[in-house]
C-alpha positions in Angstrom: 136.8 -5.6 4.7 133.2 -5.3 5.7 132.0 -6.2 9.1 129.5 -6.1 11.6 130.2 -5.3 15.3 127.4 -4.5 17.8 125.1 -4.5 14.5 126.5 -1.6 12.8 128.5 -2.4 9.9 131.9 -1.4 9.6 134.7 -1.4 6.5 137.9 -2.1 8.4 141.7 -1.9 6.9 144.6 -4.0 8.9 146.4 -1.0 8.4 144.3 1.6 9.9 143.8 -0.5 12.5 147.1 -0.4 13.0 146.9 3.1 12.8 144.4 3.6 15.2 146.1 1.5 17.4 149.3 3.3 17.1 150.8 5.2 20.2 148.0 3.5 22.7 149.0 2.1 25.8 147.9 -1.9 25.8 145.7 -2.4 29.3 146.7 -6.0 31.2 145.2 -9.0 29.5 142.8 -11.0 31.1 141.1 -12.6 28.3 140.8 -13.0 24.2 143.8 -10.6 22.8 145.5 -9.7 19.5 149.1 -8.8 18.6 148.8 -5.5 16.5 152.6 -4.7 15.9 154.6 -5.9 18.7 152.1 -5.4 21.4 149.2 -7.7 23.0 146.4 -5.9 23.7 143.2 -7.0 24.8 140.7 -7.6 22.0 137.8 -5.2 23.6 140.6 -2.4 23.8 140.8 -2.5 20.7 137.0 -3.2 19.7 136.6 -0.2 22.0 138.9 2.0 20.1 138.3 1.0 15.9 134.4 1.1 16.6 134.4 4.5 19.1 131.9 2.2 20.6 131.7 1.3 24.8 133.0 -2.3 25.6 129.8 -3.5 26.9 128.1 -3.2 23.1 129.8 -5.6 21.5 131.6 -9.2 22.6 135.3 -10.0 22.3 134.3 -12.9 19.9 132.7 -10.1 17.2 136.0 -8.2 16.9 138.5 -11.5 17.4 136.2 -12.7 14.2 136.9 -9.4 12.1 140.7 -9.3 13.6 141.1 -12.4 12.4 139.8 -12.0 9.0 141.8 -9.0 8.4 144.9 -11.1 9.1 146.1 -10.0 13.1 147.1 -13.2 15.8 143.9 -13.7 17.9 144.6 -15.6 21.4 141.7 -16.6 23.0 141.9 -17.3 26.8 144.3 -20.1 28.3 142.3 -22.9 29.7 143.2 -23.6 33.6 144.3 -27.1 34.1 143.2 -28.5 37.5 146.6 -29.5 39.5 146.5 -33.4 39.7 146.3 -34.6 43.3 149.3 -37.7 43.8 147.9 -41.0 45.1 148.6 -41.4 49.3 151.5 -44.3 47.4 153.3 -41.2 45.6 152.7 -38.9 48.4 154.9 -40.6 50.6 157.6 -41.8 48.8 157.6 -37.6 48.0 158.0 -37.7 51.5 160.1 -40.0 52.6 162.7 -39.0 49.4 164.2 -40.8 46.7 165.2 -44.5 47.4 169.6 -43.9 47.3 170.2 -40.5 47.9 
């Protein structure tokens, strides 16, 4: 498949990415990933390793479109959901336990 990353086009194969991909160490995901096998890695490892290009040329959203396309499971990052503050009422009947026990 044909793709641009970083503005240089690129013909990509799911399985020479695989390939490529094979036998590397995933680093700890803190962002967009891809499962390539059995393994998550992060989607700018592996930008940064099917393109020979540095991370900061390209964005996780170029590659997670091309991964994508060719077929791999693209996560993009978990949304944080604010922790929901209990009313002063449900505060202290927390407090004060359940009515019967």
């Amino acid at each position: 498949m044909r793709c641009v990353i970083a503005r240089f086009p690129f013909d990509l194969f799911k399985h020479e990415v695989e390939a490529s991909m094979k036998g590397v160490k995933p680093e700890p995901v803190t962002g967009e990933s891809v499962i390539i096998g059995r393994r998550v890695y992060p989607v700018k490892q592996v930008g940064e390793v099917i393109t020979r290009q540095d991370r900061r040329d390209f964005s996780a959203a170029e590659v997670t479109r091309a991964l994508g396309r060719l077929g791999f499971t693209c996560r993009s990052v978990p949304v944080p959901v604010a922790p929901v503050e209990p009313s002063p009422l449900e505060a202290a009947s927390a407090a004060l336990g359940a009515p019967g026990a």
